[in-house]
C-alpha positions in Angstrom: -17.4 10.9 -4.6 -17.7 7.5 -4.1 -20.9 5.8 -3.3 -19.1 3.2 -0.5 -18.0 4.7 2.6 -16.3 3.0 5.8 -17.0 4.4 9.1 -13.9 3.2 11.7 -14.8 4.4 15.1 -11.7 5.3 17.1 -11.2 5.7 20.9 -8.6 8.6 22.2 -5.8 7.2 23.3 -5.7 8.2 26.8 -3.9 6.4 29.7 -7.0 4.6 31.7 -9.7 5.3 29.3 -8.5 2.3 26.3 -8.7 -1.4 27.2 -9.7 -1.3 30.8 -10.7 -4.4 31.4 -6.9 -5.3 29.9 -5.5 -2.8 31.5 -6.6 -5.0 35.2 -3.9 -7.0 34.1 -1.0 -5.4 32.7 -1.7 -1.7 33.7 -3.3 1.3 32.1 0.4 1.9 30.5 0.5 -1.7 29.1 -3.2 -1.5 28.1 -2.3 2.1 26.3 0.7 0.4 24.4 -1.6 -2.5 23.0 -4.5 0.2 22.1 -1.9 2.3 20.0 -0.7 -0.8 18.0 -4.2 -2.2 17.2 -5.1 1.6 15.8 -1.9 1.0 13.6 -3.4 -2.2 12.2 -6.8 -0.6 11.8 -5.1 2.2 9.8 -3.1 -0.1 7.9 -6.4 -2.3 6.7 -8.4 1.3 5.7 -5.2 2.0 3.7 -6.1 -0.7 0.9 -10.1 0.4 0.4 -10.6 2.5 -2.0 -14.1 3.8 -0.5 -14.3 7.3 1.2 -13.5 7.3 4.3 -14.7 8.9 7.5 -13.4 8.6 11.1 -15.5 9.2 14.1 -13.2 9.7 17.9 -14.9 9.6 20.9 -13.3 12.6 22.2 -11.3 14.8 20.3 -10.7 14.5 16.5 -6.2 13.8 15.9 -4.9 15.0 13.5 -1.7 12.8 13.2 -4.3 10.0 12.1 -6.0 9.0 9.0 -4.1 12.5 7.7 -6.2 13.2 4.7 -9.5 11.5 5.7 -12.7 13.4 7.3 -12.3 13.3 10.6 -15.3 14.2 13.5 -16.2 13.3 17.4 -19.4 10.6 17.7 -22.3 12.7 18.6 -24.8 11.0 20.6 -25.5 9.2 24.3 -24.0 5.5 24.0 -23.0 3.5 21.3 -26.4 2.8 19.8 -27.2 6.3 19.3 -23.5 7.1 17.7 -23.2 4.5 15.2 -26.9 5.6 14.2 -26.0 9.1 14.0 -22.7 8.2 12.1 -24.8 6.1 9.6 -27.6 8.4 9.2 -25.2 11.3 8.2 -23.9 9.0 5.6 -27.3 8.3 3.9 -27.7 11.5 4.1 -24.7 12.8 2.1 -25.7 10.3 -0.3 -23.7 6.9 0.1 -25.3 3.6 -1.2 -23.5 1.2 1.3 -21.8 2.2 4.3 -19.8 -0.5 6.8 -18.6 0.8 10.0 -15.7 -1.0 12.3 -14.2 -0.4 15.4 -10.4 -0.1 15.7 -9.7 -2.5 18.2 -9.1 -6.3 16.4 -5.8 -7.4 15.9 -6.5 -9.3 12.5 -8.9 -6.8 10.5 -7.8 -6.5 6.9 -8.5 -4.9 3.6 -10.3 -7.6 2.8 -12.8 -7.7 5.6 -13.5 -4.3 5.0 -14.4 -4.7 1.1 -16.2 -8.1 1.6 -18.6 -6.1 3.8 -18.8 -3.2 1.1 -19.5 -6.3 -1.5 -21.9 -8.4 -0.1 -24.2 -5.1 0.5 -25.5 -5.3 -2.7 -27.7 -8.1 -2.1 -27.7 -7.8 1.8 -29.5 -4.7 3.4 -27.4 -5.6 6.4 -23.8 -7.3 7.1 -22.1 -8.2 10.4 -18.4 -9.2 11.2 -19.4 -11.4 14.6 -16.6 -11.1 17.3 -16.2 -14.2 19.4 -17.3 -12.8 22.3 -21.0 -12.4 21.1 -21.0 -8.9 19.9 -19.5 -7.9 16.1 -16.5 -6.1 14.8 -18.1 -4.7 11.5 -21.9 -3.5 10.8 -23.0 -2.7 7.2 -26.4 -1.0 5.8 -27.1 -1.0 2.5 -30.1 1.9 3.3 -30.8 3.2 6.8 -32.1 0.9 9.4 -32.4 2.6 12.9 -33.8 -0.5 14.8 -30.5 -2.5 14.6 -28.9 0.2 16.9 -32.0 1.0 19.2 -32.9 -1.3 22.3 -29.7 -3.7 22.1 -28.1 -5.1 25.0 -24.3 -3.9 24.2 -21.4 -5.3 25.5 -23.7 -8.4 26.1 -22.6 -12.1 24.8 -26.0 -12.1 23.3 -25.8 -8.5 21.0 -25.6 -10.6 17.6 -27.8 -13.3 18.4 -30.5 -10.8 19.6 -29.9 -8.0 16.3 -29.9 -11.3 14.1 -33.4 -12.7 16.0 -34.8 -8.9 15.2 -34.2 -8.9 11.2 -35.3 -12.5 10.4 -38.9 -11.3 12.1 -38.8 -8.4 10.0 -37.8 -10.2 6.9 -34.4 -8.2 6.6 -32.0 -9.6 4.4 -28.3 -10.1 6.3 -25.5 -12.1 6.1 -22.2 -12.2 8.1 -18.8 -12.7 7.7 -15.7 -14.4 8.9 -15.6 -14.6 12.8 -13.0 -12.4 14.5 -11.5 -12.2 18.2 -10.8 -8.9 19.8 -8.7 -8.0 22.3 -10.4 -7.6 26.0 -8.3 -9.6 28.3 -4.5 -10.8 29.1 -5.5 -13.9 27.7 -6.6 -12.8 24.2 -3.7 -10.6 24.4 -1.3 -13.3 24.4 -3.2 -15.7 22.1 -2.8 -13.0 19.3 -1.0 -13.5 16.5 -0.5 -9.4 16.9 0.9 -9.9 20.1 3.3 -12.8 19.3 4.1 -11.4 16.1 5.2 -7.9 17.7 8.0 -8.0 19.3 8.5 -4.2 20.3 5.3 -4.6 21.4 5.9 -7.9 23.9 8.9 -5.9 25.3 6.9 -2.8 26.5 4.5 -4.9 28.3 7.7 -6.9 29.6 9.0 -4.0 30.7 6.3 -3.4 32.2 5.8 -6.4 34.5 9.4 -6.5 35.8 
């Protein structure tokens, strides 16, 4: 066994349920299309990390993903509470540093993914901020509940606040590069992702006609 692990949290693709505040603008089928792709990408990056891997859905585990990779539903009320479980079973089974992502950002790679696992050795905690205030990636190098209890999620101010918390309590952290993730029409189509996939493009064309 390995002693890094990477947690990617994964939302069942289901039409209206991925991407809704995308979906105002190009349609739950549109917003479903985008939401399959970016999965791709997050399967392609956890391809190149040689840590174990262990992937959480929020409703029903697939099968056709992540094929030979542990797979499990998030336990727990809210996002706070299922990233904490999900790192807390972890520790448990005996991983050193653990990073956990989400599985919607157009331009995660490998390399993200293993910079997180790296810096945890001097850093008890690592973020990956997202440009919209909250972060793409969350590290522990040993179990720290407070960083998921008490946050104001899906706030502009989630990083700010998590960072405030562990320079009072002396916690060492770092982050790493910034990332955008996909929420509206407009990140959509400033992507690289987008305007790189041309398949893609056509569906949502398709779409709009």
């Amino acid at each position: 066994m390995s002693k890094t692990l990477v947690i990617v949290f994964v939302k069942n693709i289901k039409l209206g349920k991925v991407k809704t505040r995308l979906a105002k603008t190009i349609g739950n089928q549109g917003a479903y299309n985008v939401y399959s792709e970016l999965v791709k990408v997050t399967e392609q990056a956890t391809e190149n990390v040689s840590a174990d891997k262990r992937i959480y859905f929020s409703d029903a585990v697939v099968d056709t993903k992540w094929k030979n990779d542990y797979k499990a539903v998030q336990q727990g009320i809210g996002l706070g509470e299922r990233m904490k479980n999900a790192f807390q079973k972890g520790f448990k089974d005996g991983y050193k540093r653990i990073v956990l992502i989400g599985s919607d950002l157009p331009d995660i790679t490998a390399n993200h993914i293993n910079k997180g696992l790296d810096v945890l050795k001097e850093n008890e905690v690592v973020f990956g901020p997202a440009e919209d205030g909250g972060y793409y990636l969350i590290g522990l190098s040993k179990m720290n509940k407070s960083v998921f209890e008490n946050k104001p999620w899906s706030q502009a101010h989630l990083l700010e606040e998590t960072l405030q918390e562990l320079n009072k309590k002396q916690v060492t952290f770092t982050t790493l590069d910034t990332l955008n993730d996909i929420d509206t029409y407009e990140d959509l189509i400033a992507s690289k992702f987008y305007q790189s996939n041309i398949q893609l493009q056509e569906k949502i064309k398709q779409l709009h006609d």
